[in-house]
C-alpha positions in Angstrom: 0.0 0.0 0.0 1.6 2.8 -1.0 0.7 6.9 -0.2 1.2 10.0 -2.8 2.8 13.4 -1.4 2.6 16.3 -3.5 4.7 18.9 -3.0 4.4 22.5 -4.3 7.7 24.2 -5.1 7.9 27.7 -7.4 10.6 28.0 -9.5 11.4 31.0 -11.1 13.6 30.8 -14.5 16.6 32.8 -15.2 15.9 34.2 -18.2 12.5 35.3 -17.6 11.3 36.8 -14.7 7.6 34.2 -14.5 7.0 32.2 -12.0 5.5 28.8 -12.7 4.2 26.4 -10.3 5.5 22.7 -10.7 3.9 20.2 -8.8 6.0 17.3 -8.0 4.3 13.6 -6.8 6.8 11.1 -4.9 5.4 7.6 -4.0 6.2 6.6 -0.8 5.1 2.8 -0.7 5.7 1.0 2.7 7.1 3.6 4.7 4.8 4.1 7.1 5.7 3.5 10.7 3.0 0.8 11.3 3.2 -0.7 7.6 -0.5 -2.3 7.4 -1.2 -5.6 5.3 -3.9 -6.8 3.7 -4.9 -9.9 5.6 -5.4 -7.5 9.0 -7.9 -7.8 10.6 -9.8 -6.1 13.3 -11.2 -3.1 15.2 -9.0 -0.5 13.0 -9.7 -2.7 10.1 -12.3 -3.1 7.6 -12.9 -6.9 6.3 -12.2 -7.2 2.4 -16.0 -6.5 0.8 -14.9 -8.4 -2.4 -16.2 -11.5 -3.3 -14.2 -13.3 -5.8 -16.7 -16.0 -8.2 -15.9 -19.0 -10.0 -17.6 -19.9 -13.2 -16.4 -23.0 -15.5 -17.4 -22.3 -19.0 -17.9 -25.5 -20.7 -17.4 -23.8 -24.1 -13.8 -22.7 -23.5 -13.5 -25.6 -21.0 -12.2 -22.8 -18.7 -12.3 -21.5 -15.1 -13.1 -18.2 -14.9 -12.1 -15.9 -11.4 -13.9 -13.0 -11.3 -13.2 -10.3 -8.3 -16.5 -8.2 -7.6 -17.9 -5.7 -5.1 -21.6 -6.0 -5.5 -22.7 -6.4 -8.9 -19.6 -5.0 -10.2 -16.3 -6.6 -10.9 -13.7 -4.9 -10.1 -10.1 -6.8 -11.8 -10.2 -8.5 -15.1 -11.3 -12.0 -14.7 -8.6 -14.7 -14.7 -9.1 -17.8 -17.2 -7.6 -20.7 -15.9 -7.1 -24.4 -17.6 -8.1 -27.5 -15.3 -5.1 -28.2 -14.7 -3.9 -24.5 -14.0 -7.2 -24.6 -11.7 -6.3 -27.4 -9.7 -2.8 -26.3 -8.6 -4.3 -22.8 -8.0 -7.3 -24.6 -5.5 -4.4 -27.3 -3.7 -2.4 -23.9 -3.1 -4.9 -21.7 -1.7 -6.2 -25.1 0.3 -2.7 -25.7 1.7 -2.4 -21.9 2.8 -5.7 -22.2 4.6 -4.8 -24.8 6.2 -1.6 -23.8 7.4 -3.0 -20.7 8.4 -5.5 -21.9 10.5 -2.9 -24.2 12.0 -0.3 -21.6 12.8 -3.5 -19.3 14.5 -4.6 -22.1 17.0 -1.3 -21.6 18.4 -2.0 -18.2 19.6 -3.1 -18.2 22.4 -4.6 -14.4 22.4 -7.2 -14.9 19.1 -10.9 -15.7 19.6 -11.4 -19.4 19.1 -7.8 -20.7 19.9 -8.9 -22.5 22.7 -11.1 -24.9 19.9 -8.7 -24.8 17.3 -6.2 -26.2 19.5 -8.3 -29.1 20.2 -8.3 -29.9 16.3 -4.6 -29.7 16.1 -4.1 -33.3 15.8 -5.9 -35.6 13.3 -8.6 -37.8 14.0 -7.5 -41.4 12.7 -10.3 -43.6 11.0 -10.0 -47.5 10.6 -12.3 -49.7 8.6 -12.6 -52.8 10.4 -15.1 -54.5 11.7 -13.1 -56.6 14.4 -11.6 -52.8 15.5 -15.5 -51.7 16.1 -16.4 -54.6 17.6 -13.2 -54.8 19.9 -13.3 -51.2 20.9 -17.0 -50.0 19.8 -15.6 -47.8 17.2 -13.6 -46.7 13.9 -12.5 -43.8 15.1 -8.5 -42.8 17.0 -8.3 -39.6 18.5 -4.9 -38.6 19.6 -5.3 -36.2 23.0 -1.1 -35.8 24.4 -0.7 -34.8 27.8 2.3 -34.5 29.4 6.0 -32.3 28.9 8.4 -32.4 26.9 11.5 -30.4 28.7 15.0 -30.4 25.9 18.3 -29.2 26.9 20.6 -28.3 24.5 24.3 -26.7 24.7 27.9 -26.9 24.2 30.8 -27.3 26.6 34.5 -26.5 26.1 37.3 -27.1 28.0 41.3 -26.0 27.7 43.5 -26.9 29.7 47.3 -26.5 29.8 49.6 -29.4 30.9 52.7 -28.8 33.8 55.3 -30.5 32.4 55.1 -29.8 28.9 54.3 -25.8 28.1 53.3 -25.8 24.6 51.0 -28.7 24.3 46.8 -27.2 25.3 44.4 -29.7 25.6 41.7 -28.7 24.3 38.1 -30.2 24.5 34.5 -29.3 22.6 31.5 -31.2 23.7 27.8 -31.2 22.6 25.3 -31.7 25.9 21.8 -33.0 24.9 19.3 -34.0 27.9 15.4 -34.7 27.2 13.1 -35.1 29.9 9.9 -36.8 29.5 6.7 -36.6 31.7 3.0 -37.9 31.8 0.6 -36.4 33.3 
């Protein structure tokens, strides 16, 4: 997002004695203080009041992405193969998901506390000895428990008595991992 400044400056010519206004524009994108991003969202910001539709057109055998505010579209539509579609719908799939994902682990937004619970995949097995065996086809993992890792270096030099000129001289990796149930 980027802001115009115009500046007025008179400048007066040597060989004539008129003075002519010049207006000069400089673009100043991103140099805000708080630069603000599209995807904000919020009390200070306004949601996104495009809608964007898709329309396959079976004569061109073509997605079509059109943008619109209302009734009228607002970017040129974007045609798009199958194939182009279906790499353009597994992307924008795999950001939401990721998205959603990386938000449950706030702990600050609305609705973290039920995202989190969704963190982990629900696992389905089709057998009828599992159902009958456990009254269900359905695993749900639910961890409880710590994980605590220690990670660091040690070094050591030491210098020997009898001999002056030889250091010994020691670099060692210390890894602990502590594991606890709750």
């Amino acid at each position: 997002m980027g802001s115009l400044i115009s500046l007025n400056a008179r400048s007066q010519t040597a060989s004539s004695s008129i003075k002519k206004d010049t207006t000069i524009i400089y673009s100043k994108i991103d140099s805000l203080k708080y630069p603000f991003k599209r995807s904000d969202s919020g009390g200070l910001f306004l949601s996104d009041p495009s809608k964007t539709d898709i329309i396959y057109d079976t004569d061109l055998k073509q997605y079509i992405i059109v943008e619109k505010i209302g009734e009228y579209s607002i970017k040129r539509p974007v045609y798009m193969s199958q194939e182009e579609y279906k790499a353009y719908k597994l992307k924008k799939d795999m950001l939401g998901y990721f998205k959603e994902k990386v938000n449950a682990t706030n702990s600050k937004r609305k609705g973290s506390a039920t995202a989190q619970k969704n963190l982990l995949p629900t696992y389905y097995v089709n057998s009828n000895f599992f159902e009958s065996v456990f009254g269900g086809n359905t695993i749900e993992v639910n961890p409880s428990g710590s994980v605590l890792v220690k990670m660091g270096l040690l070094y050591q030099k030491k210098t020997e008595a009898v001999l002056r000129l030889i250091l010994i001289r020691k670099l060692a990796q210390v890894f602990k991992l502590k594991l606890g149930s709750a």
